[in-house]
C-alpha positions in Angstrom: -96.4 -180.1 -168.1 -93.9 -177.5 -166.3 -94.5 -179.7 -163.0 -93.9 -182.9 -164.8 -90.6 -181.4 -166.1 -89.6 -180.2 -163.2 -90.0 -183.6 -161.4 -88.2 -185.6 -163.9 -85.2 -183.5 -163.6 -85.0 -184.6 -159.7 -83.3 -187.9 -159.7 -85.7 -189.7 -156.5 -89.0 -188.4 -158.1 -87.7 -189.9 -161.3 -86.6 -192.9 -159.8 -90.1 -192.7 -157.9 -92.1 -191.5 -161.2 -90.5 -195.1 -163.1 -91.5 -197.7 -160.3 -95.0 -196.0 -159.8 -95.3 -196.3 -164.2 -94.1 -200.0 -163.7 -96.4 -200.9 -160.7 -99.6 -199.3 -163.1 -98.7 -200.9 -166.0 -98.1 -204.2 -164.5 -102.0 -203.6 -162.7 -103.6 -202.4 -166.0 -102.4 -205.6 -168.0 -102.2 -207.9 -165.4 -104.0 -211.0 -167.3 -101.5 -210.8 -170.4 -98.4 -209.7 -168.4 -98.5 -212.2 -165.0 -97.4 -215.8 -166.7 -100.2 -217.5 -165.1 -103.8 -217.1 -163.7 -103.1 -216.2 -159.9 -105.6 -218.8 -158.5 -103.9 -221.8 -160.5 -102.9 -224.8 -158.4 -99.9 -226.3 -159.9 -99.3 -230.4 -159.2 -95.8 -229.5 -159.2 -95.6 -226.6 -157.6 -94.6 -228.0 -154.3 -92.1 -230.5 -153.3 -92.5 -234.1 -152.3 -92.7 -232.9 -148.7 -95.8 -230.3 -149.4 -93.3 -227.4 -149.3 -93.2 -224.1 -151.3 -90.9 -224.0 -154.3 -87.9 -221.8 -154.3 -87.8 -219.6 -157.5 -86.9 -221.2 -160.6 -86.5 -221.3 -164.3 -90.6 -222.2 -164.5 -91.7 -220.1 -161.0 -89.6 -216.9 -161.3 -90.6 -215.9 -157.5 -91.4 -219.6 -156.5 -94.5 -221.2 -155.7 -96.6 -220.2 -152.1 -97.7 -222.8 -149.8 -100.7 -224.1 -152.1 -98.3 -224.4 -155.0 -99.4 -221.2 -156.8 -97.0 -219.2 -158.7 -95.6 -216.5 -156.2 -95.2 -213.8 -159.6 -98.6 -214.3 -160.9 -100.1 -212.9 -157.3 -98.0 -210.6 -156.9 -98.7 -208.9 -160.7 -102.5 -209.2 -159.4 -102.2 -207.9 -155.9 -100.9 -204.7 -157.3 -103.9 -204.1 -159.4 -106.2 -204.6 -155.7 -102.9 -202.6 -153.9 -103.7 -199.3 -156.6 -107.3 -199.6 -156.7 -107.9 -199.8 -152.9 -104.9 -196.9 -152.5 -106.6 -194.5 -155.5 -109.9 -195.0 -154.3 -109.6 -194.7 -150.5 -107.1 -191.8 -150.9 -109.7 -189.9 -153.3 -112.3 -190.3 -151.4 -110.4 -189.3 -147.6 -109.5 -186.3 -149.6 -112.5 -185.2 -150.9 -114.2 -185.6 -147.7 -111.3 -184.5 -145.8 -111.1 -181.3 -148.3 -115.0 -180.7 -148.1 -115.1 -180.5 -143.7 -111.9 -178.4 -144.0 -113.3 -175.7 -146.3 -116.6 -175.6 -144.8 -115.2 -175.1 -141.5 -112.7 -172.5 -142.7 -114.9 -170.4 -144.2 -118.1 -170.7 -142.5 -116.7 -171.1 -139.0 -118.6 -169.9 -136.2 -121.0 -173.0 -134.4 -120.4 -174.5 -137.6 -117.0 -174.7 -137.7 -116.6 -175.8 -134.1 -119.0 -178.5 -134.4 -116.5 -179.9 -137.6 -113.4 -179.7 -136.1 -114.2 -181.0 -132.3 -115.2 -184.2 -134.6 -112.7 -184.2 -136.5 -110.5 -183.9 -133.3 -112.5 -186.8 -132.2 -111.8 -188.7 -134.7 -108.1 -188.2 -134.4 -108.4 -189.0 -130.8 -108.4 -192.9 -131.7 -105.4 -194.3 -133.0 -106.1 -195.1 -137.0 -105.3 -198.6 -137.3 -107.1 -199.3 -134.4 -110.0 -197.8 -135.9 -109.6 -199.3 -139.3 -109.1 -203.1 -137.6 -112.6 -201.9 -135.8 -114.4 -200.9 -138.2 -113.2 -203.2 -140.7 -114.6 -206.0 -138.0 -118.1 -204.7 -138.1 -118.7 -205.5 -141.7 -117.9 -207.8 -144.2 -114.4 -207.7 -145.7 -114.0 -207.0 -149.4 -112.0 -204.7 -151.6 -114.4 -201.8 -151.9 -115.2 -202.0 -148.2 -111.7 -201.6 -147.3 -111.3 -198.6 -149.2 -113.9 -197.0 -147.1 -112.8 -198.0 -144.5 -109.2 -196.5 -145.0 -110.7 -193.1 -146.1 -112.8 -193.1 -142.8 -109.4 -193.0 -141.1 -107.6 -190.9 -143.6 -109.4 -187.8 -144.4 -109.4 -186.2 -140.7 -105.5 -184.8 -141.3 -106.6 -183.4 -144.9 -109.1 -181.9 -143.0 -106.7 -180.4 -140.4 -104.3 -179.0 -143.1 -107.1 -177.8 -145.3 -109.1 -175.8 -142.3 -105.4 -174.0 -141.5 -105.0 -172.7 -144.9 -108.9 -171.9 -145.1 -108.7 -169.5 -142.3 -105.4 -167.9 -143.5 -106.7 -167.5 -147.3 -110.0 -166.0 -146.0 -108.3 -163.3 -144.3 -106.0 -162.1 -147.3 -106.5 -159.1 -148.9 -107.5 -159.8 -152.4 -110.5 -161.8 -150.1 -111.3 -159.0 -148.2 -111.5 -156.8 -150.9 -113.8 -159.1 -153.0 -116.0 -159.4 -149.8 -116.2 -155.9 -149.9 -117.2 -155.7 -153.8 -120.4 -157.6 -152.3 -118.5 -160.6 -154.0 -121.0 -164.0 -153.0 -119.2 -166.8 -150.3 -119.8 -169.1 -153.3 -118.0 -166.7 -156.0 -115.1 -166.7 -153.2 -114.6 -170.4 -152.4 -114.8 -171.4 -156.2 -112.3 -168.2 -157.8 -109.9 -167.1 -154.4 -109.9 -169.9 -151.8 -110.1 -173.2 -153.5 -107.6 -172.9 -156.6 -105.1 -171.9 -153.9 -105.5 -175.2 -152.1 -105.2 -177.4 -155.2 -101.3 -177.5 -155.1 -101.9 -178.7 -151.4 -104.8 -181.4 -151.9 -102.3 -182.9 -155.0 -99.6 -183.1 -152.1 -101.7 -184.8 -149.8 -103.2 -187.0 -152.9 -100.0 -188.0 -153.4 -98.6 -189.1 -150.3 -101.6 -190.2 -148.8 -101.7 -193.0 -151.8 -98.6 -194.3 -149.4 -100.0 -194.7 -146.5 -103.0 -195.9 -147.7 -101.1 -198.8 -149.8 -99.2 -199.5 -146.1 -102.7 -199.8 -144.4 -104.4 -202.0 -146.4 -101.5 -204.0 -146.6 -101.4 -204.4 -142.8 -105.2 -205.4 -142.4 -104.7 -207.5 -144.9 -102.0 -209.3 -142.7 -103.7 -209.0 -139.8 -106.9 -210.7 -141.6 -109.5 -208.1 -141.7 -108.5 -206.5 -145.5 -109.1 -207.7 -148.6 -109.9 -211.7 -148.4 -108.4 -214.6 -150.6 -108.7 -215.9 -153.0 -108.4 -212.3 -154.2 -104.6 -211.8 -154.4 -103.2 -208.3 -152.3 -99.8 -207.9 -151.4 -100.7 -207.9 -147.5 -102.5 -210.8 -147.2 -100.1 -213.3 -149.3 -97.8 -212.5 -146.5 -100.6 -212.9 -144.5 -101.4 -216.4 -145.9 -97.5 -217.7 -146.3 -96.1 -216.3 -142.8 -96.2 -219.8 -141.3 -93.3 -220.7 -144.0 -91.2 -217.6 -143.0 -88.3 -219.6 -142.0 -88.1 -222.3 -144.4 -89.4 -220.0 -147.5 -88.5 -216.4 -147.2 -89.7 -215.8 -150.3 -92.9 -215.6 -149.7 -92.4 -212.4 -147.3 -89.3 -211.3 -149.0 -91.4 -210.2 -152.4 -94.5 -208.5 -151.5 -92.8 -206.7 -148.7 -90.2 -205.9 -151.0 -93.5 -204.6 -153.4 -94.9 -202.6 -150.8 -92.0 -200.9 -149.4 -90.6 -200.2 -153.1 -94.6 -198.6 -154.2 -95.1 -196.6 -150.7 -91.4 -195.4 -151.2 -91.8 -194.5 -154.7 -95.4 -192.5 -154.0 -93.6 -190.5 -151.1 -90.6 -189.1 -152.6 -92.4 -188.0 -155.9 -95.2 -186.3 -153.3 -91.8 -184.8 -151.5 -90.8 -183.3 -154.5 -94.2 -182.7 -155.6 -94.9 -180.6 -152.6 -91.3 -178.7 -153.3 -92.5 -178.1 -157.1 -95.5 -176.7 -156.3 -94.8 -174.5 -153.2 -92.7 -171.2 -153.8 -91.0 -171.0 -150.7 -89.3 -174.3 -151.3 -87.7 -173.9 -154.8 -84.7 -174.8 -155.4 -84.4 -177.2 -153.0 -82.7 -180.1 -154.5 -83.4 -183.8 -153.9 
């Protein structure tokens, strides 16, 4: 409750906290809120010519090039956008935050062994990795995810092996080491509820990135695949009307820009909420 005070008196992380409700509630409710079903064909949805619709008083966005309403998709690509950017970032986290603590703590061959492949895996640019691996099996929305944490987790790893090694050599651990305290009583009451406030950080922000990444295989045609509405691949399937119908890139960048934003400056002042040495830095 303190954090969630502390954030909403910051005016970006408010602004941030607003569009990130609006996004979620518009996902949750998507079938009562979105006017119409997103796969609906309408016969007047295009114009004489075949053309998209520009936004109206029936098509509040306009209509894409099969004459679907523009609004509708969007409302629906959010709901894929969160799920895919929850999920992935959950699960890059937990790994990320498991390989970091193990080879903290343990170190030794151990250790090495976890962070020469996590160094490895850094070693290949991400989205090159993603577009890879995302090649080798079939595309879908839960396949995605994993993909994305597959790339994701190796710099919670990084961050999370740091602060391992500097909390294992404090003195209130030393001193329970010396107690004969067990390496399990350790992780679980001296090292690991001092990295919460840094995993929540990383949760956080990393839900933007990941939102960014799916978005981009999606465009590049290797995410999520229609019929099943995401923001990147409805730019993805209406870039050929770029010029004529701007709308139909306008919007769902416009959606992913405004949710990647909005996840980043409430992580920013997250991470200034949470971390002592930052207080009273104002937004």
């Amino acid at each position: 409750m303190r954090v969630l005070t502390a954030l909403l008196r910051r005016g970006l992380s408010l602004f941030g906290l607003v569009v990130i409700a609006i996004v979620v509630t518009l996902a949750v409710f998507a079938p009562l809120v979105a006017p119409f079903s997103p796969d609906e064909q309408f016969f007047d949805g295009l114009t004489l010519e075949g053309a998209p619709l520009p936004p109206s008083e029936t098509f509040w966005l306009g209509t894409d090039l099969l004459g679907r309403d523009l609004l509708s998709r969007l409302i629906h690509g959010a709901r894929t956008s969160l799920i895919i950017g929850i999920v992935a970032n959950g699960v890059a986290v937990l790994t990320g935050a498991a390989v970091g603590i193990t080879a903290g703590f343990l170190r030794g061959a151990v250790g090495a062994i976890l962070m020469r492949f996590t160094d490895l895996m850094m070693a290949f640019p991400a989205l090159l990795l993603a577009i890879v691996l995302a090649a080798l099996f079939k595309p879908s929305l839960w396949i995605v995810a994993l993909v994305i944490a597959m790339v994701n987790w190796v710099q919670v790893a990084r961050v999370v092996y740091s602060e391992t090694i500097s909390l294992a050599e404090r003195d209130f651990v030393v001193a329970e080491r010396s107690l004969g305290a067990s390496p399990l009583r350790i992780l679980a009451h001296h090292i690991a509820p001092h990295l919460v406030s840094t995993l929540l950080v990383w949760a956080t922000l990393g839900i933007a990135t990941t939102v960014l990444l799916e978005a981009t295989l999606s465009y590049l045609g290797v995410g999520v695949q229609p019929p099943t509405p995401s923001w990147g691949n409805i730019i993805f399937e209406n870039q050929t009307y770029f010029a004529t119908a701007p709308w139909l890139v306008f919007y769902p960048g416009l959606a992913i820009l405004g949710l990647a934003l909005a996840f980043n400056v409430v992580g920013d002042a997250l991470r200034d909420v949470l971390d002592p040495t930052l207080k009273g830095r104002s937004t």
